[in-house]
N, C-alpha and C positions, 0 to 999 in steps of 0.2 A: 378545382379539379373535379371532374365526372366522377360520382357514383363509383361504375364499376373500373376506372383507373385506380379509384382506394381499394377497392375489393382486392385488382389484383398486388396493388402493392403488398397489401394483407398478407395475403397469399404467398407471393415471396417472402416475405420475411419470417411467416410460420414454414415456411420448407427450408429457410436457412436453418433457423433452430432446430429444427430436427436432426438437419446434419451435423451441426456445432453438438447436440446432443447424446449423439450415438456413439454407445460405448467403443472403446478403442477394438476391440474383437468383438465382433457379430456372429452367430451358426445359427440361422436360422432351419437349414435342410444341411443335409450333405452336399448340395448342390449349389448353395446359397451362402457364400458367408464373404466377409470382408474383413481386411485393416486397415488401418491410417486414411486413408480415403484426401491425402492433400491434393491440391490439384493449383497448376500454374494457366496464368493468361498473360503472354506476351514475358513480360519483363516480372510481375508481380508472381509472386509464391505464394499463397496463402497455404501455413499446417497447420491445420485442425487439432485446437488443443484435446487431449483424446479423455484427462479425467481432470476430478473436481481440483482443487488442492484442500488439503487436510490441515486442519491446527493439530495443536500437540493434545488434546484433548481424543480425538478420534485417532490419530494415524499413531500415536502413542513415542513417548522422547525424552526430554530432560528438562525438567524448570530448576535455573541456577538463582540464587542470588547473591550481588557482591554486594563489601562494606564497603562504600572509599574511604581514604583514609585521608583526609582535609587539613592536617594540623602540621605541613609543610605549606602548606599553600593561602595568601592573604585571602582575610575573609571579601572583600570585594571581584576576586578572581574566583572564587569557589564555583559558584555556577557555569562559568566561562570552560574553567576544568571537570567539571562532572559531564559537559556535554562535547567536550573535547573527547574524554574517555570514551561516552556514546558512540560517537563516531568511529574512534579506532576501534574498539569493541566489535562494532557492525563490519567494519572493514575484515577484521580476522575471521570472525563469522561466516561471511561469504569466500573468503581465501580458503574454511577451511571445508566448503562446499554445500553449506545448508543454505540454500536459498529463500527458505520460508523464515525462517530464525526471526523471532523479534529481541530488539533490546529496546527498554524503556530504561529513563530515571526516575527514582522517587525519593524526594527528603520532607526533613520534619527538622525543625531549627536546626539541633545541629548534626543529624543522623541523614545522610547522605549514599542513595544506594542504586546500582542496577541489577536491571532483573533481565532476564535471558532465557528465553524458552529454546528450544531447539529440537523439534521435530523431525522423527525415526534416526535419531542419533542412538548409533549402538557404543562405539567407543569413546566411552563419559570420559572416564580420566583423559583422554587426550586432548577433548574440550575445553576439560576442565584446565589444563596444564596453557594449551595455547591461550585463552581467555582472561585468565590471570596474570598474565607479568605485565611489565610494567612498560608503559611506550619507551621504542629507544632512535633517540633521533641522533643524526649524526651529520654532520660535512665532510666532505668528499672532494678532492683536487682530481684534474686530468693525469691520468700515467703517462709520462713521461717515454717511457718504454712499449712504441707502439705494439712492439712484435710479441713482448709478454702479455700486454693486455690483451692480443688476437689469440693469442695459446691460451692465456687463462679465465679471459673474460672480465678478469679485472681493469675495465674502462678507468674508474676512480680508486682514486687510495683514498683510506681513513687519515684524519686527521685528529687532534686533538679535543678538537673544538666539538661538544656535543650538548643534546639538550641542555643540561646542569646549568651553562654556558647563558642561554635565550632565557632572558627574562618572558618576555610575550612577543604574540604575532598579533598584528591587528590589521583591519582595514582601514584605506584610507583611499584620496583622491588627485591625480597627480593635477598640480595649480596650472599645468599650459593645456593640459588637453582635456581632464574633469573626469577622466577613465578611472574606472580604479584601481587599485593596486597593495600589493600584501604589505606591511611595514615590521620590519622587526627593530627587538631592541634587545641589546648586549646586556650584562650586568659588567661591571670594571672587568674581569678576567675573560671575559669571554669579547668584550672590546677589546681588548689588546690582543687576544690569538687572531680573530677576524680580520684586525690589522693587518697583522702579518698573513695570511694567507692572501688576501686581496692586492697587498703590495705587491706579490710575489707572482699574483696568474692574472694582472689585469688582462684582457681583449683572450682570456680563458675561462673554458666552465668551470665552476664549479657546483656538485652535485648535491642536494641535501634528500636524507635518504630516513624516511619510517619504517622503522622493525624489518629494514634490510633493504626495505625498496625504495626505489626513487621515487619521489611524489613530484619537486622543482630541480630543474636543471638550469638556474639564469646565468648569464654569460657575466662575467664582473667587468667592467665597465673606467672602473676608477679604482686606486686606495679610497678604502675608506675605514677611517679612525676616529669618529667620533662616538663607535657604539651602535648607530642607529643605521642600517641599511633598505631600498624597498625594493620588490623584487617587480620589475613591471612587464608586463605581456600584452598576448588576446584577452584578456578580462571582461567577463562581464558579473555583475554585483552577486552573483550566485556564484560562478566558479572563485571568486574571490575569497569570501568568506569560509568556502570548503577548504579551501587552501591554507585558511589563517586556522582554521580548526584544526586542519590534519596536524597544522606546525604547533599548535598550543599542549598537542596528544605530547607532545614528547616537551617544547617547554615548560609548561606545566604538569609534570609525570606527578600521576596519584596513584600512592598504590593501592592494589584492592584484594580484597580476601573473602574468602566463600565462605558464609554462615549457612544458606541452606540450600539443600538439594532434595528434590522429589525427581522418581519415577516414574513411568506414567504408561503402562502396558498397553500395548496395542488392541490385546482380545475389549477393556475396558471399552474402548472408543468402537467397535465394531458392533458392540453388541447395544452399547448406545443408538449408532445412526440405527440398527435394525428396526430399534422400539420407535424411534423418532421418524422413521420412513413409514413404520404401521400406520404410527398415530395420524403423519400427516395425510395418509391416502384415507384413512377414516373418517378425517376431519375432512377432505375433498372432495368425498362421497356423500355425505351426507348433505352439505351444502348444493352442490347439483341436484340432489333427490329433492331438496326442498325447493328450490328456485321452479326446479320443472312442477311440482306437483301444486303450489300457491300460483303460480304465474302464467302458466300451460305453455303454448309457445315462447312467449317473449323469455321467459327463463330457459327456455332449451337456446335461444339464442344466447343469453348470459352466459350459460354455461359453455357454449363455444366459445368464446371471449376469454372463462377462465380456466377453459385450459389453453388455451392462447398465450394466457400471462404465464403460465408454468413451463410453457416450452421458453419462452422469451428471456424469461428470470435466470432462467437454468443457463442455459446460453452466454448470459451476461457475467454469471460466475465462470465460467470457463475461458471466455475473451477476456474479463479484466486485469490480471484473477484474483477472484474472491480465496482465502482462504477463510475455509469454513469451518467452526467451531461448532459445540451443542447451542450454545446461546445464537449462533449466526443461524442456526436449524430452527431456533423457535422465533426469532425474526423474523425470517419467509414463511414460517406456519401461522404467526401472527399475520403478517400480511396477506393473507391467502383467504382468508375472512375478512380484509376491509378491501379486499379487491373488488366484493359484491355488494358492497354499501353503495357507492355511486349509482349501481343497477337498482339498488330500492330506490334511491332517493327519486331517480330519474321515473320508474315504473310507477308510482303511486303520485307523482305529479302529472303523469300521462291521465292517471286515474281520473286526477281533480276536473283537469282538463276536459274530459270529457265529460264528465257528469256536468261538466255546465255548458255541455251542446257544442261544443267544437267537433269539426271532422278529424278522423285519425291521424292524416298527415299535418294539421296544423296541431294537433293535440301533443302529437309527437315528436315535434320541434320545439314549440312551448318547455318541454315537459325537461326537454334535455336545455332549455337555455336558463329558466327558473329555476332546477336545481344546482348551475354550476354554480352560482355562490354557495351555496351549503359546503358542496363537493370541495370546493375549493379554499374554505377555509379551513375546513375540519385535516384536512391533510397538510394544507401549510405551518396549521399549529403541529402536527406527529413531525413533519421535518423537521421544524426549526428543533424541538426536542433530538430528534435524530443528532442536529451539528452539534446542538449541547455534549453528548452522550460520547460520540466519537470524537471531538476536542482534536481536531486537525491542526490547530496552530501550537500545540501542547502545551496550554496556561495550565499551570503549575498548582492553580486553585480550583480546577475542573477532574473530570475521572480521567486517569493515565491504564486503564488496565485494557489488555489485548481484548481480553473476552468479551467488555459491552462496549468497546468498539464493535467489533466484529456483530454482537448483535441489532448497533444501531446501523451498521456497514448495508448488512442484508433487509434491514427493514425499511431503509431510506430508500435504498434501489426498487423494492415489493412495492411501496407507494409510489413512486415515478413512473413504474410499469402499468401498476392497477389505474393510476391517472388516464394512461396514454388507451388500456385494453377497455376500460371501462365507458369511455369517451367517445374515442377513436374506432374501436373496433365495433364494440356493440353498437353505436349507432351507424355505421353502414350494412353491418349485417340486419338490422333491422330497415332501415332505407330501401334495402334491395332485396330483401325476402319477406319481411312482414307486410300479410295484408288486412288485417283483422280478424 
């Protein structure tokens, strides 16, 4: 690709960010001001997400923690039920409108527990009330009675048969087609009511229903009396499993109790990002001042590059979305400083370069090909730290806390930016304006 074809890709992509950037309300004149600014082409909408999202640190809320309570449940199913609970937990959480909410688990032999943030929640005890009980599953037959179930809405009747009933849900795969599919299993009393409901509506739905809703509606097929039935569909190995969890929420009901609660004021988090916005423009100014003043030109290049990466970064928390804590703030401020490493490593191998008689355009190819191994190791080892830190697959023996994820969240993304600006950008703005 030509030179100035990168230029202007460049170019677009820093005019997106700027758009992706701009505050939700603009005044810049009485004349001048804007909102929302979405805009459609053809069939696609794009709406410009208009601000950051905030953790409960800045935008201020509630940190819960529950006990669960495990001494119902074998110890081999214990984990299978704590992250059952996770799930429905998260499920209510968002039923009850917080979008940002994290729930994690955390145990220690035999102390078993979830934690619950919930960001600009005002009314706790409600949280606290919906977050706490205990999953309640149930089965469900067709009403009989079309014309009551269209007046009342009552599609399904309750039946007897509930959680208490469902030993476990599990995955499995069905032996003619290899699909998967959910399996459950009865304990004695809850086999013989399933009997009898199944004998009763075969080639009928029946509904099974979590804390009042319906999660599976499969059609019954046959009696079945042995205890053991599998529910089969479109399945694929993810909706599967969510399925055998949501069912385990309620066969395996753990109860849980709230040991502690913090509050967490809003003015606290404001006055935070204020100092952490000083610092970081301080910390951005001065690095520019230096780049231009040791480097003359090529640093005033640099520093178009990093601010390049600040429009970019920024951007990218607002399309993914990042929710941003103070730790996820000193993450990007951390990165914001190795954004211009690559630019030393690169400038002072230009140096080497020429002090041994090379011309500037081979000196400053050189310059950029001999330091990408540095470049590129030194940042692969800060990511690989980065997946440590944020523990994506949630190993049980690694950190489980919101906050240095979040700060390994923002500084994993600072490095894959500073890569691409450092790289990418500063050497075509150097290509096509540096002349020595």
């Amino acid at each position: 690709m030509k030179r100035k074809n990168i230029l202007w890709l460049i170019i677009t992509l820093t005019l997106f960010s700027v758009y992706v950037d701009l505050p939700a309300k603009l005044n810049l004149r009485k004349e001048i001001s804007f909102t929302g600014l979405d805009f459609k082409i053809g069939p696609i909408v794009f709406k410009r997400p208009t601000d950051v999202k905030k953790g409960l640190d800045l935008q201020g809320g509630t940190h819960l923690v529950f006990s669960a309570d495990m001494n119902g449940v074998e110890e081999k199913n214990r984990d299978e039920a704590l992250k059952a609970s996770q799930t429905n937990i998260e499920k209510r959480v968002n039923y009850f409108g917080v979008s940002e909410a994290i729930v994690q688990t955390a145990k220690t032999e035999n102390d078993f527990r979830l934690i619950v943030e919930l960001p600009g929640v005002t009314d706790v005890n409600q949280a606290i009330d919906l977050i706490g009980k205990t999953a309640q599953l149930e089965f469900r037959t067709e009403n009989p009675d079309q014309k009551t179930a269209t007046e009342s809405g009552e599609y399904f009747l309750k039946t007897d048969l509930t959680g208490k009933d469902l030993k476990r849900s599990f995955v499995d795969f069905d032996q003619n087609t290899s699909e998967p599919v959910v399996g459950l299993e009865f304990n004695s009393e809850g086999a013989k009511k399933f009997g009898e409901i199944t004998a009763q509506n075969v080639g009928k739905m029946v509904a099974i229903y979590l804390d009042g809703l319906p999660v599976s509606i499969p059609k019954v097929e046959e009696a079945i009396t042995g205890g053991n039935a599998v529910i089969r569909g479109s399945f694929d190995l993810k909706s599967a499993k969510q399925l055998s969890i949501q069912l385990n929420a309620g066969a395996l009901p753990v109860p849980i109790s709230l040991i502690e609660q913090r509050n967490i004021g809003a003015s606290l988090g404001n006055e935070s990002v204020q100092k952490s916005v000083r610092a970081g423009l301080i910390g951005l100014l001065m690095v520019i001042a230096f780049m231009w003043a040791y480097y003359g030109k090529l640093g005033l290049l640099a520093d178009l590059a990093l601010i390049n990466y600040g429009l970019i970064t920024l951007a990218l928390y607002k399309l993914i979305p990042v929710t941003l804590t103070l730790p996820g703030i000193a993450g990007f401020l951390l990165s914001v400083g190795m954004a211009v490493d690559a630019n030393i490593l690169i400038f002072e191998r230009m140096k080497e370069e020429k002090r041994m008689g090379k011309p500037l355009p081979v000196a400053m190819e050189l310059g950029f090909g001999r330091a990408w191994d540095s470049i590129r190791d030194a940042n692969v080892c800060t990511l690989i730290t980065a997946f440590i830190l944020f523990n994506p697959f949630n190993w049980t023996f690694l950190n489980v806390s919101g906050m240095v994820r979040g700060f390994a969240l923002t500084l994993a993304l600072g490095i894959a930016v500073s890569l691409f600006t450092g790289i990418v950008v500063t050497r075509t703005l150097i290509r096509v304006f540096y002349k020595g």
